[in-house]
GULUMMAR-314622 format. One record per residue (C-alpha): x, y, z. Coordinates in pm, whole numbers, plus 32768, in hexadecimal, padded with zeros to 4 digits. Layout:
# residues N
east  north  up
X  Y  Z
...
# end
This chain:
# residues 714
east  north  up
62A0  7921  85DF
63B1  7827  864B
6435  77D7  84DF
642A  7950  8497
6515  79B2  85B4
65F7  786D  859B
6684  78FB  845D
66CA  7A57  84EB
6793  79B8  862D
682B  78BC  8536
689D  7A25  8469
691E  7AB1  8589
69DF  798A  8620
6AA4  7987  84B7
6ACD  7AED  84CB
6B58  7B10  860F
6C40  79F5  85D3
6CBE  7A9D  84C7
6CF1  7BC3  857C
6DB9  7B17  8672
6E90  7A5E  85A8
6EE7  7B9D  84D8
6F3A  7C0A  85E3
7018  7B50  8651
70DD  7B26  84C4
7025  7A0D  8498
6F94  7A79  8348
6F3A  792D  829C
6E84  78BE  83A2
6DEA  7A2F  83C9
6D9C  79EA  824E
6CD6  78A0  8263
6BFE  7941  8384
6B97  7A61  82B9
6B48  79B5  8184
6A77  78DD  824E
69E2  79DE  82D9
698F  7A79  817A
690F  7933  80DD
67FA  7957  820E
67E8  7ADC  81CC
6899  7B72  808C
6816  7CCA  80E8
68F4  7CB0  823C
6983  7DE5  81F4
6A66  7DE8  833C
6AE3  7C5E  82C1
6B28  7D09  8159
6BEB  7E16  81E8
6CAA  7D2B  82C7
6CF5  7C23  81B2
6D90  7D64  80CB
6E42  7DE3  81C5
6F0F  7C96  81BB
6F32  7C85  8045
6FB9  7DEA  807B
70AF  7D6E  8172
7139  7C55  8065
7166  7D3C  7F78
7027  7CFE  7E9A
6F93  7E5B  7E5F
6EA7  7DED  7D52
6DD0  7CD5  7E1B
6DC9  7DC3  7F3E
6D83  7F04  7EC0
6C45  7E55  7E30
6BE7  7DBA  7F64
6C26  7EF7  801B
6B68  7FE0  7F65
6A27  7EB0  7F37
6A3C  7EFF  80B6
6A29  8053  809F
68DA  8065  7FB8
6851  7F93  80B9
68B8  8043  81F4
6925  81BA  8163
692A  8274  8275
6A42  8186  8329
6B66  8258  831F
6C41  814E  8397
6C02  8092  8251
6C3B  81FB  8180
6DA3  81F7  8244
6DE1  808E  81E1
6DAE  80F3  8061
6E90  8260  8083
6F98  8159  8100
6F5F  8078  7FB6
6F68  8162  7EEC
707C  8212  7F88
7172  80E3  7F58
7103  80F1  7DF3
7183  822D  7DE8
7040  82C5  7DB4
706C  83ED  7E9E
6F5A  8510  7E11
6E5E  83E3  7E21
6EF1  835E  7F70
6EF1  84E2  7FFF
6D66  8507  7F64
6D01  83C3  8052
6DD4  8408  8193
6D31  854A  8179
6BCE  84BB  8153
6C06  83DE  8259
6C63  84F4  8357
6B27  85AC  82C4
6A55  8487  8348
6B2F  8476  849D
6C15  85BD  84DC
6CA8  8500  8619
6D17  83D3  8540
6EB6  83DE  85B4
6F1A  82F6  84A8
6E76  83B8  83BA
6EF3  84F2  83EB
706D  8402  8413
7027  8360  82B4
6FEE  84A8  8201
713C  8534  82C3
71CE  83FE  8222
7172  8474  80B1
718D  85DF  80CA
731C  855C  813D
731A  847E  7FCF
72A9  85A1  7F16
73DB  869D  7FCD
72D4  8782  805D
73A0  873F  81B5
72D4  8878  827E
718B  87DE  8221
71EC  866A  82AB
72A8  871A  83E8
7118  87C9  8431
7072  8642  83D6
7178  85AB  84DF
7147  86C1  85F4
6FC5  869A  85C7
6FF1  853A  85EC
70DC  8524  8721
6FD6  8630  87CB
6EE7  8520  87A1
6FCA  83EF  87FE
70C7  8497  88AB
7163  832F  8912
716E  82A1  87A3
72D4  826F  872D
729E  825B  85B7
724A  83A9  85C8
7381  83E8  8678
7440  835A  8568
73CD  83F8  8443
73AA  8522  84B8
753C  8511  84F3
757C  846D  8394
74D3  85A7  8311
759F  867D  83F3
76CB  85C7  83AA
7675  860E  8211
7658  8797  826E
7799  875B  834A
7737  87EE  8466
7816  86A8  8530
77D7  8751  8687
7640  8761  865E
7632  85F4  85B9
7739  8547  86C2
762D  85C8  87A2
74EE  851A  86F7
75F2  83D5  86EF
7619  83FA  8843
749A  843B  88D0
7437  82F8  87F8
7573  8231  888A
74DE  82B4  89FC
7382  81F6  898B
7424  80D4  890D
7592  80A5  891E
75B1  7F76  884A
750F  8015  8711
764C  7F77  8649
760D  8095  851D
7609  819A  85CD
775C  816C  8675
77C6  813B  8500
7736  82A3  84A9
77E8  833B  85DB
791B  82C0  8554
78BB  8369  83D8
78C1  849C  84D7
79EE  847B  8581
7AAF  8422  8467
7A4C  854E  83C3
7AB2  8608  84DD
7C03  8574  84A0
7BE4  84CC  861D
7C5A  8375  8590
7C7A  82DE  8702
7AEC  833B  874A
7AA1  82A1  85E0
7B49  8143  8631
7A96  8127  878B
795B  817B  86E2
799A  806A  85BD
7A1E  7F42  8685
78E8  7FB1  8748
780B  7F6E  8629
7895  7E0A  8602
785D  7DC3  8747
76FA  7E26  876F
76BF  7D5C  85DB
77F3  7C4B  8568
7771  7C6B  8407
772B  7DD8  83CE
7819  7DF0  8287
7838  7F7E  829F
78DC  7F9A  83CC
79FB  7EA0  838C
7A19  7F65  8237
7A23  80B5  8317
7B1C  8020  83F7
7C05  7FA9  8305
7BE2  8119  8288
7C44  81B7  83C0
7D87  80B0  83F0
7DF3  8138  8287
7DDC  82A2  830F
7E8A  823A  8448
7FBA  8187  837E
7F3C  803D  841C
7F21  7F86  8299
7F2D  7E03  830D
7E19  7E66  840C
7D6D  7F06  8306
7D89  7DAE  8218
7CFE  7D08  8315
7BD2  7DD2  8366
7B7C  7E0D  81B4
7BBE  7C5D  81B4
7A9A  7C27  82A2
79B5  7D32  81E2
7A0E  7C7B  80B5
79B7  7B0D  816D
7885  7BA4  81E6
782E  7C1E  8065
78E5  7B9C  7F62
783B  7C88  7E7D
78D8  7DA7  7F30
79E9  7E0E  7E3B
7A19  7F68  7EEB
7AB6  7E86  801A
7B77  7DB3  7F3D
7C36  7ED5  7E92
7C8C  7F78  7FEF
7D3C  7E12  8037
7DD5  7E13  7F5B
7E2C  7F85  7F4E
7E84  7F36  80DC
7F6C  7E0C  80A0
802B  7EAA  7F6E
8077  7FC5  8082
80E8  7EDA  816F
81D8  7E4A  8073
810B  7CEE  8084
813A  7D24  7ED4
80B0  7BE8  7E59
7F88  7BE3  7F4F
7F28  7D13  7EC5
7F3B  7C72  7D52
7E54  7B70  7DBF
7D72  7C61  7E65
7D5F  7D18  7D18
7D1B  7C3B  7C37
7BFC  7BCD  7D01
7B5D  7D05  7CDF
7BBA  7CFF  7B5F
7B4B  7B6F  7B24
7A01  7C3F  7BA9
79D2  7D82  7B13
7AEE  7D72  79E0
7A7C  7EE8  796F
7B2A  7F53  7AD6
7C27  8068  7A97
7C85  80BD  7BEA
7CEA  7F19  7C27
7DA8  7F39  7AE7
7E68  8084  7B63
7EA0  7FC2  7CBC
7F1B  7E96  7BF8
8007  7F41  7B28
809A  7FF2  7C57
80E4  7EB6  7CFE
8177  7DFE  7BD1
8248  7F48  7BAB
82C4  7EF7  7CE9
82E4  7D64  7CD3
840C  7DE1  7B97
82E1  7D37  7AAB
82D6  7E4D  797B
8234  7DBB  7885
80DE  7D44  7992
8117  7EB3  79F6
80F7  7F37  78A1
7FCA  7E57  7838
7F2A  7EC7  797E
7F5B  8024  795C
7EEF  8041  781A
7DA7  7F85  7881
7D69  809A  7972
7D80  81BD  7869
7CB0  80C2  7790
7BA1  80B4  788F
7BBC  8228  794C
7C48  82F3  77DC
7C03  8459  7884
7CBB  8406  79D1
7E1B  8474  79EE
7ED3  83A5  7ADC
7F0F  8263  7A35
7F99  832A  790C
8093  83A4  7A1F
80EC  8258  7A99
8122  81CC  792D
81EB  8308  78E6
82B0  827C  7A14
82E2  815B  79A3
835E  81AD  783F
8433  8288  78EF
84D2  815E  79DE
8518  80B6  78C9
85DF  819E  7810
84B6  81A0  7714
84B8  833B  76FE
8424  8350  75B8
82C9  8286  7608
82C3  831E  775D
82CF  848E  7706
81B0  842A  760A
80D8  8394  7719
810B  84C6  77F9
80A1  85A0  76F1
7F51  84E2  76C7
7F3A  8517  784A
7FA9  868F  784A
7E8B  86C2  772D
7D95  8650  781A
7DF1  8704  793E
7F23  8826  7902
7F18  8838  7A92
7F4C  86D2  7AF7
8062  86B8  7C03
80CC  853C  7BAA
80A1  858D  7A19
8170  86B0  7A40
828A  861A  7B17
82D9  8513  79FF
82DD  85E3  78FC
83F2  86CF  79E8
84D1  8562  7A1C
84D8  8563  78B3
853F  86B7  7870
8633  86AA  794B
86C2  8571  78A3
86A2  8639  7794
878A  8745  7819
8689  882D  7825
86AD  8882  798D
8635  89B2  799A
84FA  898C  790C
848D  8859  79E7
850C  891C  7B3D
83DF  8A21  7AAD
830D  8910  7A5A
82FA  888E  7BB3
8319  89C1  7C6D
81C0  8A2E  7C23
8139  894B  7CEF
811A  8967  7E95
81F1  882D  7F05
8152  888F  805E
7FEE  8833  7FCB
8072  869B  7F3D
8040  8578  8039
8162  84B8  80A4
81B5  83CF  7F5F
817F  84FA  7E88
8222  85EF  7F4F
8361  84D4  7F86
8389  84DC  7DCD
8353  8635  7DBD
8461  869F  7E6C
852A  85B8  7E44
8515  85DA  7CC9
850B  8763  7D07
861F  8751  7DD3
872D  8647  7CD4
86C5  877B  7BE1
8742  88A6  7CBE
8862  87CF  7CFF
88CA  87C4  7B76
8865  893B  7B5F
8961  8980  7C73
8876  89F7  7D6E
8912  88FD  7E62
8863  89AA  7F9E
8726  898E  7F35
8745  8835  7E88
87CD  87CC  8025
8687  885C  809D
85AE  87A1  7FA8
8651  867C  7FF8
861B  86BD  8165
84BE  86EA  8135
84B1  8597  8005
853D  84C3  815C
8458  8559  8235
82F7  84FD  817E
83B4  83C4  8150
83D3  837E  82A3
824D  8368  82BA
826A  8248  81DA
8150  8147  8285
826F  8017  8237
8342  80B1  8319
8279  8053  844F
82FE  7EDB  83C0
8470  7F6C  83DD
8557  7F94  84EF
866C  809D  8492
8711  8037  85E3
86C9  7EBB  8598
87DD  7E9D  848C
88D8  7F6C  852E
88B7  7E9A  8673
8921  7D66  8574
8A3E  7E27  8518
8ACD  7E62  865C
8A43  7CF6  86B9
8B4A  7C76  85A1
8C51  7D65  85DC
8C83  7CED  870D
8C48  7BB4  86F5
8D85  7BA1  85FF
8E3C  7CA3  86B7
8E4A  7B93  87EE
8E58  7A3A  8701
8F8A  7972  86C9
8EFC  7920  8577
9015  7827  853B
8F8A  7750  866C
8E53  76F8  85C3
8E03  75B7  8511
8E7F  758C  83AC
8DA7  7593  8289
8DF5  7492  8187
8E5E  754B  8029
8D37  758F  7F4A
8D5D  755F  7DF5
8DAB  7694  7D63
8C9B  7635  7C5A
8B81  768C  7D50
8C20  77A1  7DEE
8B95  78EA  7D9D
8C6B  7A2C  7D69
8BD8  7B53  7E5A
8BAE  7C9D  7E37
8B56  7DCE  7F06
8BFD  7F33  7FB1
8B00  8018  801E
896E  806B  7F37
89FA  81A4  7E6D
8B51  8137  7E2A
8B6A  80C8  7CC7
8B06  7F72  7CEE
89DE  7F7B  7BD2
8AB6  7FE3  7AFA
8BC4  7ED5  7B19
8A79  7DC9  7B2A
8A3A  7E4A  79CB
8B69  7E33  794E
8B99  7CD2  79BD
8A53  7C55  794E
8AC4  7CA7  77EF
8BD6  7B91  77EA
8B4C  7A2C  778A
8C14  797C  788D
8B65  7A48  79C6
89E6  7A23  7A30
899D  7B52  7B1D
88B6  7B6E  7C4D
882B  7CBD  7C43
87E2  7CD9  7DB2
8729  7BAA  7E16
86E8  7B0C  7F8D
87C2  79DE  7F90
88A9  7A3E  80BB
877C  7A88  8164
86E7  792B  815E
8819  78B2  81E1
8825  7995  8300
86B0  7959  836F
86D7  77D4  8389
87E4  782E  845E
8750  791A  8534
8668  7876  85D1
875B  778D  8659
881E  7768  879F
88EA  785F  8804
885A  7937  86BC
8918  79CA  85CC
8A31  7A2C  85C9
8AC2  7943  86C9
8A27  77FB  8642
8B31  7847  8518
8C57  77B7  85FD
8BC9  7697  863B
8B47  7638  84D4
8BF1  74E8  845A
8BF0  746B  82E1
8AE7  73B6  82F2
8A06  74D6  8357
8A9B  7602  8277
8A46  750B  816A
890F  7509  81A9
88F8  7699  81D1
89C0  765F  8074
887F  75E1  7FE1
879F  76D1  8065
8869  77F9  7FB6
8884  7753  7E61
8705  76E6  7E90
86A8  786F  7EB1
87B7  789D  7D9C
86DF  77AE  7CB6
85AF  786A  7CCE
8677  79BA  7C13
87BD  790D  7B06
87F4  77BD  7A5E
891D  7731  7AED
89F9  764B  7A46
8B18  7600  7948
8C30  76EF  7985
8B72  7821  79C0
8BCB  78F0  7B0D
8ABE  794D  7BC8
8AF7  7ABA  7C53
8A11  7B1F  7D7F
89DA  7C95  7DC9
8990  7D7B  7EA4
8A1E  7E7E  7F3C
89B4  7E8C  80B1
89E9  7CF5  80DA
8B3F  7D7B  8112
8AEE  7D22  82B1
8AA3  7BD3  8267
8C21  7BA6  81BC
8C59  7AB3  8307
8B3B  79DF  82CD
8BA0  79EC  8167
8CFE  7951  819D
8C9D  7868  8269
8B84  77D7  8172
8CA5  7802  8062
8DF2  781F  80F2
8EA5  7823  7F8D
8DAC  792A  7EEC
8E0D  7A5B  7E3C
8DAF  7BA6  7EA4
8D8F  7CE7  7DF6
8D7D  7E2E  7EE1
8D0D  7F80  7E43
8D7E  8089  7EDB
8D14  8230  7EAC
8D9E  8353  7F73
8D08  832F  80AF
8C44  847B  8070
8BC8  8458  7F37
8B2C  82F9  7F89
8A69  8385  80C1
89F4  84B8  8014
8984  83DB  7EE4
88B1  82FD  7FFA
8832  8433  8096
879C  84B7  7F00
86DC  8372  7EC3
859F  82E7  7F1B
85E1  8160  7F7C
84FE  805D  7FC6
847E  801F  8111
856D  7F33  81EB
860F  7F38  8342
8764  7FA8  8297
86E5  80B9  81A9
863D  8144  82C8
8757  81FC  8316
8779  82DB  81F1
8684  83A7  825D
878C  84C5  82D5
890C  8503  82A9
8979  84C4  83EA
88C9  8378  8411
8947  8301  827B
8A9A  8352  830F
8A90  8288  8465
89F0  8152  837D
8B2F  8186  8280
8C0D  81A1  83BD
8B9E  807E  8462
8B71  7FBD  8318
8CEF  8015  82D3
8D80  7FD1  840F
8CE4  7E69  8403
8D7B  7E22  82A2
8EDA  7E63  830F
8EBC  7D8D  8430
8E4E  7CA6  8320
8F8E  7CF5  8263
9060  7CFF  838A
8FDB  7B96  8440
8F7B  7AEA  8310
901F  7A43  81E3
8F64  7ADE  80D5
8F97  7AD3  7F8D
8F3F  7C27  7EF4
8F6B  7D0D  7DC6
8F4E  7E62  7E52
8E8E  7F3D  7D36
8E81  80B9  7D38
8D54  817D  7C99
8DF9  8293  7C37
8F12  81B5  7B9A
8DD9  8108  7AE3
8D4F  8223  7A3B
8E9F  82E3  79FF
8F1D  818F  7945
8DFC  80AF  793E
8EC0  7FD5  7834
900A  7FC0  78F3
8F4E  7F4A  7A5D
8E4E  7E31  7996
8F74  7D83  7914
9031  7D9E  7A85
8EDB  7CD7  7AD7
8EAB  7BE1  79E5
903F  7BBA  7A52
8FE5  7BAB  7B9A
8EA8  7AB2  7B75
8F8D  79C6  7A6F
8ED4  79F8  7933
8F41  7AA1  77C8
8F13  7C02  777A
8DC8  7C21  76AB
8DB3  7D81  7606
8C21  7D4C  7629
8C06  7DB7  77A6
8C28  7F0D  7732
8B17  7F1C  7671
8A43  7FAB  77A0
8905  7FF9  76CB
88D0  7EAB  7621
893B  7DDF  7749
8821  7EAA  7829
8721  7E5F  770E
876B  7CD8  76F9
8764  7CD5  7887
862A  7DC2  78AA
85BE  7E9D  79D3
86D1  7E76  7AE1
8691  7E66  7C31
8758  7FC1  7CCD
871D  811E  7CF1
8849  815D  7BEF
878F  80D7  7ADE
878C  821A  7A02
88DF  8255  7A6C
897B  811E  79DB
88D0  80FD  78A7
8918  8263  780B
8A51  82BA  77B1
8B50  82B7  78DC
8BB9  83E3  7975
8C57  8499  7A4A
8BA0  859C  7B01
8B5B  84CC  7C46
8CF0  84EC  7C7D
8D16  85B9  7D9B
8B9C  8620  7DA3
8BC7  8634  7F47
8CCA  8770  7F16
8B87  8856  7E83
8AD6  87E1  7FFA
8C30  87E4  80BB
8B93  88CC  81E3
8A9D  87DD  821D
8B9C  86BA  8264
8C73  8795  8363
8B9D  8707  8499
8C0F  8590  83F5
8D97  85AD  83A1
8E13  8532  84C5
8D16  83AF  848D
8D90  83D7  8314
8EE2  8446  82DA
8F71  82DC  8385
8EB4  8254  8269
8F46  835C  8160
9083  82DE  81B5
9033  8153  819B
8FC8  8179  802D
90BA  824D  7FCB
9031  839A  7FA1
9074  8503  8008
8F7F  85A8  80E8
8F57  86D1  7FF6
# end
């Protein structure tokens, strides 16, 4: 009698072991107590059942559905081990055989709540939502305190959209166990589909709090920051999905989708291509790629990229659009209208297909039938970006129609999506006019004559600067400088801008610091310029370096101080036509463009913009060639050689030749681009006259400036 019951405790001991340690997640141990177990008893159906249940849990079906149905021809009438096989079988995807067992099991024991859960759980898989809504509410009447019920009974609400009813079951199983990290997640599926993005951010950060390493809810979060125009909060909460799971290529697209919106462009690159080094065959990383090498001024890794996309995704239409687009930017109208058409083929109806094709029948001079190309569509119905082209595009067309008060209102509307760009919570409008008045002062009260003397630079390393106001005429005159072999242009580059934040950060700040600068130290600032200047031109030989753009006209003080014998070339536009031209385009994002977005603040930016360059002019020994756009295109040949005069070079008869200079330069950096490389004309001239009501509230800042230039207020 004693060695027949010594095996039977010895059985149990291992089995209850194991119990305890499974527990507990201790599953290898669990697993060495009931094999040992099974080497004293292999018919231990109860060890069998336990020992699948673990291979279940790791993922190996095969071992454990075996071991889990050997228990149940032992022991078939435990429905607890008929549940454990629906479940198997159910992660196998084997629902009508998973459904058949759950249902078996319940036959055995009616009152089995897990049961009745699991078969909810299938009849959700297999979308028959009313059937798994009747398994969950017979389940919760038996375990009314069991908050996996709770939950999927609210996913399946939440899939039927009935929000109200399932942020209720989220709720009752939160009430039973608040830290039940998924189901805060769900909630937040709920509220975010109830467009309550607040409610959906508690509930998410909730989720991480309750589990650090639950991978859905940072990717959920970084969702809701995108919807909330919160994109570097967004990058951070897709970077820790993607730390947690570096397989998740879902998270690694949205940070790189979030970065590119926050204008962080070459993070976004790398995120790409680490979703593409990945899964190559990805078209939406190859659309997202080619957007942001648009944007970086890098065609050619644009085209390649776009062209992957199509390659990869044939029957989708948008990267067809953005190729169209880019043709398009780069005066390649033939190629683009070709790609468009592939597009259009695929879907007549696209928006984005159909807006390229209407740029290029408009630059076609077919006007009238792009204005009824893009008037089919509801502009109402776009999001922001899309609306933003739309009209603006909609609205340059009503404009060359003649239907100036409708083209205003488009543009109205173009500035107001744009002012829901996301990159603008990275701008301050008010920012950059507070520098403005900062410097106006601040040379308004100077004795500039006072301050210490720079020693002469040689006039070998000084630069020749150019600028006015964005709109007036300065791409043009780039372009027709960059065709003479003697200049090197910089189309628009940051090099002022390093100077200024080395300085800036320095006692007493910029702009006072600039008084007490000695030669020592703006030689040094010296080489910070030309070191930004290296990254864009060769310098060297007898080449002038020309540095442009237009709105560095503020920074003409800093400038002559760097380079007190520079040359400067102003270009000036009527007043009018220069704020209405800022007010028709669509900029990038930065604390100065940020006040295009109406008329009246364009024309306090040109205002106090103007007033700062003639105190400039009027406190300052500048050297400057004063260059007037409408002189330029009236006589384009008669004001390049007053230049090249002016800058101390020979006439070359080449910097006319606008077309081939543009090709041998390639995409230029400025909103003008299509502008300057077609033929030049003259419609621009006098454009503000056809919008002259809408400048009455304005004279009075403008006409002073009217006068300075030299032009007639009508």
């Amino acid at each position: 009698m004693t060695n027949q019951k010594k095996p039977h405790a010895e059985i149990t001991r291992h089995y209850l072991l194991g119990d305890s340690a499974h527990k507990h997640g201790q599953l290898e141990e669990a697993r060495e107590h009931y094999v040992a177990a099974l080497r004293l008893d292999p018919e231990h159906a109860d060890a069998l059942h336990s020992l699948g249940s673990i291979d279940a849990t790791l993922g190996e079906f095969d071992d454990a559905e075996r071991l889990v149905r050997k228990a149940i021809a032992i022991n078939p009438m435990q429905a607890g081990f008929l549940n454990t096989l629906g479940n198997i079988l159910r992660a196998r995807k084997q629902y009508t055989e998973a459904a058949s067992v759950y249902q078996q099991a319940l036959q055995i024991q009616p009152g089995l709540a897990v049961a009745h859960n699991s078969l909810g759980m299938v009849f959700k898989e297999q979308a028959n939502h009313e059937q798994a809504i009747e398994c969950y509410f017979k389940a919760l009447e038996l375990d009314p305190e069991n908050a996996a019920v709770y939950n999927n009974l609210g996913r399946v609400l939440n899939n039927r959209r009935k929000f109200d009813e399932a942020a209720d079951a989220f709720l009752r199983a939160l009430t039973i166990r608040p830290r039940f990290a998924e189901v805060h997640n769900n909630l937040g599926h709920v509220y975010r589909a109830q467009n309550k993005l607040d409610e959906a951010e508690d509930c998410f950060r909730n989720a991480i709090n309750c589990d650090a390493e639950l991978v859905g809810a940072y990717h959920n979060l970084g969702t809701i920051m995108m919807m909330k125009s919160r994109p570097l909060e967004a990058a951070d909460a897709f970077s820790t999905a993607v730390r947690l799971n570096p397989g998740d290529l879902a998270s690694r697209l949205n940070e790189g989708i979030s970065l590119h919106t926050a204008g962080k462009l070459q993070a976004a690159v790398a995120a790409y291509q680490a979703v593409l080094k990945r899964n190559p065959g990805n078209s939406e990383a190859w659309l997202a790629l080619g957007l942001v090498f648009n944007e970086l001024r890098q065609p050619g890794e644009a085209r390649d990229a776009l062209e992957k996309a199509i390659t990869y995704d044939p029957e989708n239409p948008r990267p067809y659009a953005e190729l169209a687009a880019l043709h398009e930017d780069l005066d390649e109208l033939e190629e683009g209208m070709a790609v468009a058409m592939k597009g259009l083929a695929i879907n007549p109806r696209d928006p984005g297909i159909n807006l390229e094709i209407a740029k290029f029948e408009r630059r076609d001079g077919d006007i009238a039938k792009a204005i009824e190309r893009l008037e089919k569509f509801d502009l109402s119905a776009f999001d922001h970006r899309l609306g933003q082209q739309f009209s603006y595009e909609l609205g340059l067309q009503k404009d060359r129609a003649g239907e100036f008060e409708q083209a205003f209102e488009l543009f109205e509307t173009a500035n107001r999506h744009g002012r829901m760009n996301e990159r603008l919570q990275q701008v301050d409008a008010q920012r950059f006019l507070k520098k403005i008045d900062d410097l106006h002062g601040f040379f308004e009260r100077e004795d500039v004559a006072a301050w210490p003397t720079a020693e002469p630079v040689d006039p070998a390393d000084t630069p020749v600067f150019f600028f006015g106001f964005p709109r007036s005429g300065t791409a043009l005159t780039d372009l027709l400088l960059d065709g003479h072999p003697m200049i090197r242009t910089l189309g628009e580059k940051p090099t002022i801008n390093a100077v200024e934040m080395a300085i800036a950060g320095d006692q007493p700040g910029y702009p006072e610091i600039l008084k007490r600068l000695e030669s020592g130290e703006l030689e040094k600032l010296r080489q910070i310029y030309f070191a930004e200047v290296d990254k864009h031109v060769e310098r060297g030989g007898e080449a002038i370096i020309v540095d442009k753009l237009p709105i560095r006209t503020v920074h003409a003080g800093l400038i002559r101080r760097l380079f007190p014998d520079s040359k400067m070339v102003f270009s000036a536009r009527h007043p009018c036509d220069v704020c209405l031209s800022c007010f028709m385009q669509q900029f990038n994002s930065n604390d100065a463009f940020a006040n295009f977005f109406s008329l009246e603040d364009t024309v306090n930016l040109y205002d106090k913009v103007m007033r700062l360059w003639q105190t400039y002019v009027g406190r300052l020994d500048l050297n400057v060639h004063m260059l007037r756009y409408e002189d330029l295109v009236g006589d384009p040949e008669r004001e390049a050689r007053n230049l090249t005069r002016f800058l101390g070079i020979a006439w070359r008869p080449e910097v006319l030749a606008l077309n081939e200079n543009a090709k041998q330069r390639g995409r230029l950096a400025s909103n003008s681009y299509h502008q300057v490389t077609g033929p030049i004309y003259q419609r621009a001239v006098d454009r503000w006259l056809s919008y002259a009501g809408k400048f009455e509230p304005f004279m009075a800042i403008l006409e002073p400036h009217i006068h300075y230039f030299g032009y007639k207020v009508a």
